[in-house]
C-alpha positions as CSV (number, residue, x, y, z in Angstrom):
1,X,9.9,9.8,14.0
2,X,11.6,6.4,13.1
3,X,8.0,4.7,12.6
4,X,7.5,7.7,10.1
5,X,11.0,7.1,8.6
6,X,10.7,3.2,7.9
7,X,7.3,4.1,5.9
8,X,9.4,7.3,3.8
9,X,12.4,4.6,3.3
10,X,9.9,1.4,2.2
11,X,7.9,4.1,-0.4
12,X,10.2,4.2,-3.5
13,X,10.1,0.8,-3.1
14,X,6.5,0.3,-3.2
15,X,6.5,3.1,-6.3
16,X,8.8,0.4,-8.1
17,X,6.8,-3.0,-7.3
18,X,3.3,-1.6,-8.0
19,X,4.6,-0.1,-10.9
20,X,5.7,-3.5,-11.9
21,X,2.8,-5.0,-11.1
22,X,1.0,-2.8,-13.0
23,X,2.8,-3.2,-16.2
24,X,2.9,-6.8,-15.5
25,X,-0.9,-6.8,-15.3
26,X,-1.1,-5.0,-18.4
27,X,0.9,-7.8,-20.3
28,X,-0.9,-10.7,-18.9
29,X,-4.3,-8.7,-20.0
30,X,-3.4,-9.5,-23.4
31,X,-2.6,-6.6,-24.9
32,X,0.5,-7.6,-26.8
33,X,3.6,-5.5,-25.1
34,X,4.3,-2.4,-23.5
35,X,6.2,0.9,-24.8
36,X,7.0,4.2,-22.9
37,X,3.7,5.3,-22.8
38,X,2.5,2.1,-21.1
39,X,5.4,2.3,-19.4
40,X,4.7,6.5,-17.8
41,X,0.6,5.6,-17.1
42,X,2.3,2.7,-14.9
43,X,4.6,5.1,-12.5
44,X,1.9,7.8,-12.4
45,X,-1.0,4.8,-11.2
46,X,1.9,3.6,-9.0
47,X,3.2,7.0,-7.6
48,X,-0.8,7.6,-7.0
49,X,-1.5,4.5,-5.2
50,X,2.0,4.8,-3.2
51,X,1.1,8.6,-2.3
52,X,-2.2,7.5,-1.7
53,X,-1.4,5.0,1.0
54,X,1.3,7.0,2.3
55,X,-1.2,9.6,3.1
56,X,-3.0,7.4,5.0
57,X,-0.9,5.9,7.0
58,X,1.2,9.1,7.8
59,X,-1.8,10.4,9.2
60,X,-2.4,7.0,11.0
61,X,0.9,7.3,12.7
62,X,0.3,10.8,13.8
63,X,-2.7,9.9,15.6
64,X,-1.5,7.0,17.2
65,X,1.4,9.0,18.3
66,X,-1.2,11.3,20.1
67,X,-2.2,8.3,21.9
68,X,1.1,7.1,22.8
69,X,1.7,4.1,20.3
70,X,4.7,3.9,18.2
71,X,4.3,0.8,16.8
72,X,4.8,0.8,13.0
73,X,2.6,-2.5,12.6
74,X,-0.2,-0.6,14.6
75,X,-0.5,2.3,12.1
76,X,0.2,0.0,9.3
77,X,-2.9,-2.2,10.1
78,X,-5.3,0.6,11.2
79,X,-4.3,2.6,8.0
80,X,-5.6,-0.3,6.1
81,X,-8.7,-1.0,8.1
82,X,-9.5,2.5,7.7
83,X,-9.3,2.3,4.1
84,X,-11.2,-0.6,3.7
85,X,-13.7,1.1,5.5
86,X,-14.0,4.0,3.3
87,X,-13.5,2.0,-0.1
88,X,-16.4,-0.2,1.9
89,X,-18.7,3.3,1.9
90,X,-17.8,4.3,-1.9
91,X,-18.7,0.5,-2.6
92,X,-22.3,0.2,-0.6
93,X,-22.9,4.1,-2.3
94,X,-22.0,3.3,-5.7
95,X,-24.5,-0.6,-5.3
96,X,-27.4,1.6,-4.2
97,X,-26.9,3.9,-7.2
98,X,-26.5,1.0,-9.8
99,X,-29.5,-0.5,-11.8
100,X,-29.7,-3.6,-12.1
101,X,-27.4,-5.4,-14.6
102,X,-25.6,-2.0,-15.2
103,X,-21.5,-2.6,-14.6
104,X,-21.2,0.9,-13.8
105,X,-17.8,3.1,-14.6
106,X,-17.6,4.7,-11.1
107,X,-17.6,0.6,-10.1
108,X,-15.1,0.4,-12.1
109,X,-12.9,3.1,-10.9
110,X,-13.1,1.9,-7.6
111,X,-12.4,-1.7,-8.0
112,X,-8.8,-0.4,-10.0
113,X,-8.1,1.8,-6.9
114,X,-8.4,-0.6,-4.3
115,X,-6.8,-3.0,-6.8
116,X,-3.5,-0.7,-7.4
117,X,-2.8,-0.6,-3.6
118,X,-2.5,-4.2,-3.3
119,X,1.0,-3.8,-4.0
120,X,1.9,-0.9,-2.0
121,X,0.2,-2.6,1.3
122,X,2.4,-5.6,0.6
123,X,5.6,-4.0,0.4
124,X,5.5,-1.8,3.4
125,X,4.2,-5.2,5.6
126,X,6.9,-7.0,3.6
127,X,9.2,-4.2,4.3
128,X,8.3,-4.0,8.3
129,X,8.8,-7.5,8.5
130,X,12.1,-7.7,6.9
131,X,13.1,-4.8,9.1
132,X,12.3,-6.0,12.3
133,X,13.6,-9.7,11.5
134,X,17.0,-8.1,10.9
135,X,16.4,-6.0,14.1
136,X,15.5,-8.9,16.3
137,X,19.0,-10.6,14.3
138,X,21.5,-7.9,15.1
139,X,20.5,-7.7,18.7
140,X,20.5,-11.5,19.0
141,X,24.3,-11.5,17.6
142,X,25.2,-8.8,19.9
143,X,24.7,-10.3,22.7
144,X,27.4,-13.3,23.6
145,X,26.7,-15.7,26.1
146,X,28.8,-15.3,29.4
147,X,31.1,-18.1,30.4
């Protein structure tokens, strides 16, 4: 349950940074500024790709909870690997199905969902990291040498 809490507590944060990200790809794309509706298409790809990864990896740490591993780092990283498989499959799919020289929309698509998760992979390992750094600090300050 607390491996499944630290992903619940990192996810609004995730929402926020890809959302960010988002917009701030928008404004380095050239394309002048951004108003509210720039702004609402930026949450709803970010809540997506958050709800998206949090999927994944919720399901990640329910299996590995079967198995006996409650390691927040070991769901994190097989989450991803398992999405990188799968995005791998659409990808190899999509190539076959291409003619030559043709950029292809559902290529497209795909290369903007794997690219809006970027963000929310890096905050929940950010977040983890954080977390267990200021873990591994309160337990280090709790215990006092003995004279």
């Amino acid at each position: 349950m607390v491996t499944m809490r630290r992903f619940l507590v990192l996810t609004p944060v995730a929402l926020v940074v890809g959302a960010a990200a988002f917009l701030a790809s928008y404004v380095l794309a050239g394309s002048g500024g951004f108003g509210l509706l720039e702004t609402g298409i930026a949450l709803v790809v970010a809540l997506v790709a958050s709800a998206a990864v949090l999927a994944v990896v919720l399901v990640t740490v329910g299996a590995l909870r079967l198995a006996g591993v409650r390691s927040a780092w070991a769901a994190l990283g097989l989450a991803f690997a398992l999405v990188v498989v799968v995005l791998g499959i659409i990808y190899a799919g999509i190539a076959a199905s291409m003619q030559p020289g043709d950029p292809g929309l559902n290529m497209s698509l795909l290369m903007t969902a794997a690219g809006v998760q970027v963000p929310t992979w890096l905050t929940f390992a950010v977040g983890l990291l954080i977390g267990d750094r200021r873990n591994r600090a309160a337990r280090d300050g709790a215990v006092s040498p003995t004279a």
